[in-house]
VOFIBA-406682 format. One record per residue: residue number from 1; residue in one letter; chain; x negated, y negated, z of N, C-alpha, C in turn. Coordinates in steps of 0.1 Angstrom, whole numbers, plus 5000, padded with zeros to 4 digits. Atoms other than C-alpha are relative to their C-alpha. Layout:
<recs>
REC  pos  code  unit    nu    nv    nw   cau   cav   caw    cu    cv    cw
REC  NUM     A     A     X     Y     Z     X     Y     Z     X     Y     Z
...
</recs>
This chain:
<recs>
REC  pos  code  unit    nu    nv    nw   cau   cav   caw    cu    cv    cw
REC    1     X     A  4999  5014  4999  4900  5131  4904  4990  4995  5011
REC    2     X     A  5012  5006  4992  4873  5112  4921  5007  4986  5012
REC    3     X     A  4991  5008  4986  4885  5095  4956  4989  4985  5001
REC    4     X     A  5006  5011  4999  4860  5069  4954  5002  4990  4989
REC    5     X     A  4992  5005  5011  4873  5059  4917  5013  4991  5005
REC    6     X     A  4984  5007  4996  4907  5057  4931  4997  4989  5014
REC    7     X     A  5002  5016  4989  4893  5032  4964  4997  4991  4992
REC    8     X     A  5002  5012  5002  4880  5012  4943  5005  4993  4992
REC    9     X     A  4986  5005  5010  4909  5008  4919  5005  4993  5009
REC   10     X     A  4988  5006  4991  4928  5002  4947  4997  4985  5010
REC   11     X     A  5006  5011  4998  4906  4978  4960  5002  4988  4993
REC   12     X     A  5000  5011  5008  4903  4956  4930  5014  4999  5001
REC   13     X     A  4985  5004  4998  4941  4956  4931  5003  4991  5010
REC   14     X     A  5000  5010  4982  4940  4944  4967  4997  4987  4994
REC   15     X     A  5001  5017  5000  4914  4915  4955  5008  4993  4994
REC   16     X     A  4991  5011  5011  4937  4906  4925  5010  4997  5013
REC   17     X     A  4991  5001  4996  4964  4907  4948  4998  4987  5011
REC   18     X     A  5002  5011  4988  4948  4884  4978  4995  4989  4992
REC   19     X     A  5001  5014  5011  4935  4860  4947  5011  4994  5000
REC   20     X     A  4989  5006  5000  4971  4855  4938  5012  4996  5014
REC   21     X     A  4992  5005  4986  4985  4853  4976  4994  4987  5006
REC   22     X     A  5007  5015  4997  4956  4827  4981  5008  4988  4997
REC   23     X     A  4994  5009  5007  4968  4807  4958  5014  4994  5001
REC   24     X     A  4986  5004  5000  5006  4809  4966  5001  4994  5015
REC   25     X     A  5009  4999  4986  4992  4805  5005  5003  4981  4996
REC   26     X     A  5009  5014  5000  4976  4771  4992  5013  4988  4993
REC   27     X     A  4986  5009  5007  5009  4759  4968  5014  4995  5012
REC   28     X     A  4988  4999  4988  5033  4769  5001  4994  4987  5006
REC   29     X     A  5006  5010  4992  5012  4746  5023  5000  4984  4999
REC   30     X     A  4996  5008  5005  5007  4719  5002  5019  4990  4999
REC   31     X     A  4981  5002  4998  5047  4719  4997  5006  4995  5014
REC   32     X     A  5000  5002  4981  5048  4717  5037  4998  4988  5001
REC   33     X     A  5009  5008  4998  5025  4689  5039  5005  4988  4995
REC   34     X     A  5003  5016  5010  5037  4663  5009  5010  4994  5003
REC   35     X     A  4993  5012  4998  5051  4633  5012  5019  5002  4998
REC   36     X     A  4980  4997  5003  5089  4645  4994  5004  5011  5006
REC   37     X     A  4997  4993  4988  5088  4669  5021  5008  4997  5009
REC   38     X     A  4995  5003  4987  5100  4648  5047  5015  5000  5003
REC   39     X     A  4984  5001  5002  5134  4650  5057  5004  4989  4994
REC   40     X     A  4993  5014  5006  5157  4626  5046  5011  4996  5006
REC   41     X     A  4989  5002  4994  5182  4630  5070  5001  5013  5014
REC   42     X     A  5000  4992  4995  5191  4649  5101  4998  5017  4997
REC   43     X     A  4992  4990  5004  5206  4679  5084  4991  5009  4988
REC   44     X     A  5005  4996  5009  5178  4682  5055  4987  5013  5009
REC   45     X     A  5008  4988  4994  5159  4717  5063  4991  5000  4988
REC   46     X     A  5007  4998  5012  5135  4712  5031  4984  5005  5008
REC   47     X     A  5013  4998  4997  5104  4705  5049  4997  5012  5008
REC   48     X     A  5002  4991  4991  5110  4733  5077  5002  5011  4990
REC   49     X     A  5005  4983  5010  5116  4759  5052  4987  5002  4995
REC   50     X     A  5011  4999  5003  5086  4749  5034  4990  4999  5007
REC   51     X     A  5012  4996  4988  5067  4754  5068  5004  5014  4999
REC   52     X     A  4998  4982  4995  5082  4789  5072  4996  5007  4985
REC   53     X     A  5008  4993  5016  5070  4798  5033  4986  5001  5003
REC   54     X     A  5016  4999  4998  5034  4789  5042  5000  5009  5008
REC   55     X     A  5006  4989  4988  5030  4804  5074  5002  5018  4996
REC   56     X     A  4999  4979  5007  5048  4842  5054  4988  5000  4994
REC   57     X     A  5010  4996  5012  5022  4834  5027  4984  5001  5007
REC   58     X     A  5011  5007  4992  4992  4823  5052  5003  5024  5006
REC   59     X     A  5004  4986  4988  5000  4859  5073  5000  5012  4989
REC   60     X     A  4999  4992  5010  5006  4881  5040  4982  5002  4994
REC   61     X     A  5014  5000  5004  4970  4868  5029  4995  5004  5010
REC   62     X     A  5008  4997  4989  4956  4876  5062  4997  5015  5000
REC   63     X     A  4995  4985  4998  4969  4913  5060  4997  5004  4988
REC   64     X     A  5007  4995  5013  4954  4918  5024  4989  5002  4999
REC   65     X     A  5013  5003  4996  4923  4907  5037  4997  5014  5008
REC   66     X     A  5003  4993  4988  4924  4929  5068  5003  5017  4993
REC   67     X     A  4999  4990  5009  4937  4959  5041  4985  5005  4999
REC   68     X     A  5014  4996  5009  4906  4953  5020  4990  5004  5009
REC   69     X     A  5008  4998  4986  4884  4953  5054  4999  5020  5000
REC   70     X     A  5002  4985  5002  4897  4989  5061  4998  5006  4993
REC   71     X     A  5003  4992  5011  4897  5005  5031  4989  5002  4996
REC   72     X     A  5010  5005  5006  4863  4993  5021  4989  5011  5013
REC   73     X     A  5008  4993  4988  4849  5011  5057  5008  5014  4999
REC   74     X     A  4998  4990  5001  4875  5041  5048  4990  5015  5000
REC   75     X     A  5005  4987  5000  4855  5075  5055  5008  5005  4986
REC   76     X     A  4992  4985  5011  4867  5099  5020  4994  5013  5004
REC   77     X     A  5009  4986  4994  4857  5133  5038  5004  5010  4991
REC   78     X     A  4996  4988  5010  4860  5163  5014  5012  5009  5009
REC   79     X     A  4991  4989  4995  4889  5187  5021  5002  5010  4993
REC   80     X     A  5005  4991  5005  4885  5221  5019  5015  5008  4999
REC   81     X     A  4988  4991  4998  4912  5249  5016  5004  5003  5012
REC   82     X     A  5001  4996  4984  4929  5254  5046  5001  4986  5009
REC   83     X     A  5005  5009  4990  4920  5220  5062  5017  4991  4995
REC   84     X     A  4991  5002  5001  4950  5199  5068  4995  4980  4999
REC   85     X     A  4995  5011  4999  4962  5165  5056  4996  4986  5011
REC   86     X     A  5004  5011  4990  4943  5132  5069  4999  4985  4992
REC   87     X     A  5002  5010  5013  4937  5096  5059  4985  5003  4992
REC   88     X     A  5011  4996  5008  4913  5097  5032  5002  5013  4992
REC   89     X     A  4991  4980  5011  4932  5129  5011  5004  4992  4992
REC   90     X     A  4998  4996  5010  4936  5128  4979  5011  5012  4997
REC   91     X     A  4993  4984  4998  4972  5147  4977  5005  5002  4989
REC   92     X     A  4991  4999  5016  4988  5161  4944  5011  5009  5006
REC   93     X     A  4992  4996  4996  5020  5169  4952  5011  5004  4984
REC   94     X     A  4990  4992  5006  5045  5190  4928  5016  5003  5001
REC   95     X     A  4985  4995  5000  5085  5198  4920  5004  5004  4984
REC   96     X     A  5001  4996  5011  5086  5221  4890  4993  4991  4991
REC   97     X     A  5010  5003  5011  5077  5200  4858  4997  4984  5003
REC   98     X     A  5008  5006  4991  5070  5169  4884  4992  5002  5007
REC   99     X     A  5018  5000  4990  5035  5158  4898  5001  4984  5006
REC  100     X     A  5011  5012  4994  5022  5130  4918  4988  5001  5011
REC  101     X     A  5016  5001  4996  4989  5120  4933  5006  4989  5011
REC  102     X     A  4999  5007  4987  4991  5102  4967  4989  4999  5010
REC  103     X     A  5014  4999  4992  4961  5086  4985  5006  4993  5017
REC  104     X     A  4992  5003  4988  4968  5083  5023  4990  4993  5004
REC  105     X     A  5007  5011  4998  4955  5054  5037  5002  4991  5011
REC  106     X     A  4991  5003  4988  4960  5034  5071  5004  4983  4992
REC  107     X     A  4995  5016  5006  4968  5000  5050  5004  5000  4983
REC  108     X     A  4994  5001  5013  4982  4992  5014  5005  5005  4995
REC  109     X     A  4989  4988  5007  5010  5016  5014  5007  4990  4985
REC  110     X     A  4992  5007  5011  5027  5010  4979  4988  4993  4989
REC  111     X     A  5010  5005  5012  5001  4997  4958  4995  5017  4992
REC  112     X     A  5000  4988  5012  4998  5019  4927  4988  4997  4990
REC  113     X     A  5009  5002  5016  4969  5024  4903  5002  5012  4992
REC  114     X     A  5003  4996  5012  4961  5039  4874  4987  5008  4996
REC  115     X     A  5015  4999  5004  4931  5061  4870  4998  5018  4991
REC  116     X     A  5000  4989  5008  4926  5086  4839  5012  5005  4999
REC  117     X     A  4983  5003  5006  4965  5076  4828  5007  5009  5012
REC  118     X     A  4992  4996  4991  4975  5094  4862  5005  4986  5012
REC  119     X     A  5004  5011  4991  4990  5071  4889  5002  5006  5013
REC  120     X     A  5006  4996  4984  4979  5070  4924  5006  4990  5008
REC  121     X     A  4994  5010  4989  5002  5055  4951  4994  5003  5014
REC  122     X     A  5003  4996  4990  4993  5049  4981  5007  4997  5013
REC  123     X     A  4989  4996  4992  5010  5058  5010  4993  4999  5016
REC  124     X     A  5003  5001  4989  5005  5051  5048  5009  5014  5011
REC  125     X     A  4995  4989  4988  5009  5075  5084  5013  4994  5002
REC  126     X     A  4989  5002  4998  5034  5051  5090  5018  5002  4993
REC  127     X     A  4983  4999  5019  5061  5054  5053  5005  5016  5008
REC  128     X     A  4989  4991  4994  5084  5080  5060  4988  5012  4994
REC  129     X     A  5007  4989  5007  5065  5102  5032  4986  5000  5005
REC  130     X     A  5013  4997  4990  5030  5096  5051  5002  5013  5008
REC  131     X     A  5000  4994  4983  5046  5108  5084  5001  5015  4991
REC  132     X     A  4998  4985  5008  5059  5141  5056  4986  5006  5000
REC  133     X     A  5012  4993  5008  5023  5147  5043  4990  5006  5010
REC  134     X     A  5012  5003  4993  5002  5137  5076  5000  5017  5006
REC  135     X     A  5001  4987  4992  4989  5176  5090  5004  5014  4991
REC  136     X     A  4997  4986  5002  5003  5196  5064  4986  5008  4988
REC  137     X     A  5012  4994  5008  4977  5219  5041  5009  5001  4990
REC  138     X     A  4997  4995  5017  4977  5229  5005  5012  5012  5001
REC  139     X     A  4991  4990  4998  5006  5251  4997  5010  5002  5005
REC  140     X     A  4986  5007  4992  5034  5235  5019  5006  4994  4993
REC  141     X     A  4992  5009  5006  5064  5228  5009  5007  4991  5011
REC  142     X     A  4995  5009  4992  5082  5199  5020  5012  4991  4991
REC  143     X     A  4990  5010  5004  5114  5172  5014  4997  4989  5000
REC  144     X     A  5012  5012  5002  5099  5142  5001  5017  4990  5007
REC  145     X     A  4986  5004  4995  5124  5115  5021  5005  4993  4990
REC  146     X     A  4990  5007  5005  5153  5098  5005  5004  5010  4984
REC  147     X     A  4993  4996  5007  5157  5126  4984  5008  5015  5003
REC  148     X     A  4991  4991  4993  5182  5161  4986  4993  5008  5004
REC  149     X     A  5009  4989  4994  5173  5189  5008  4998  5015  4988
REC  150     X     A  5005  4992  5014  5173  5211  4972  4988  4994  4993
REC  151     X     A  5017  5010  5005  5144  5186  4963  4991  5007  5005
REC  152     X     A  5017  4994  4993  5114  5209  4977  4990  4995  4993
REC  153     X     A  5010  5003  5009  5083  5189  4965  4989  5017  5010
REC  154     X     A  5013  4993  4997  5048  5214  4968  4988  4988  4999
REC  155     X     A  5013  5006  4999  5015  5201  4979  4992  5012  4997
REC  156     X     A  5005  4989  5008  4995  5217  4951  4984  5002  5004
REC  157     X     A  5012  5003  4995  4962  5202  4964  4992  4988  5008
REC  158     X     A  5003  5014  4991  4942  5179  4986  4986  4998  4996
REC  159     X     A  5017  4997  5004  4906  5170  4975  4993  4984  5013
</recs>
């Protein structure tokens, strides 16, 4: 699987994704702003809520932005046998007749694509399963979190 494929899947996801946060950004604000906003009485919280929607949507967009930023400057350094677990790995992790693919990445944990009908999540140092992956080499097994300590996934490969 090609790591530059999978950034820039994950990329275009990002854009779609900061297109439609724009937009909800611009609908929140508006809502803030218009005239049937205003209170109507001491007790009416309409308008203040619809200040505290913009500003989530306003900082959500900022941080999709600041995503696409890093990713886009991400280093993909090849990894060799032996070499351990960093951002920019490509990991394929195993548990019998389960697989997944996991791109480590310091921003857009949870965004999933799609590339040559496998999917590719991506996962941060910070997610519980990052902190699992971050250091270990090919061939380590490990307990992927939130599931039983009989769950042993394998990290089959890192590319």
């Amino acid at each position: 699987m090609n790591k530059t494929a999978v950034r820039d899947a994950i990329l275009a996801e990002l854009r779609a994704e900061l297109d439609r946060q724009r937009a909800a950004a611009e609908l929140a604000r508006d809502e803030a702003i218009s005239e049937e906003s205003r209170p109507e009485n001491k007790w009416d919280t309409h308008s203040q809520e619809a200040a505290y929607l913009a500003e989530g949507q306003a900082r959500l967009t900022r941080e999709i932005g600041e995503a696409l930023v890093m990713l886009s400057s991400l280093p993909l350094p090849e990894f060799r046998a032996g070499d351990r677990i960093g951002l920019g790995a490509l990991v394929h992790v195993g548990s019998g007749r389960e697989a997944a693919v996991y791109f480590l990445a310091p921003r857009a944990g949870g965004v999933e694509v799609k590339i040559g009908g496998n999917a590719v999540l991506v996962v941060t140092p910070q997610s519980p399963l990052g902190r699992q992956l971050l250091g270990r080499r090919a061939g380590d097994d490990f307990t992927a979190p939130g599931t039983s300590r009989s769950t042993s996934r394998r990290i089959t490969s890192i590319v």
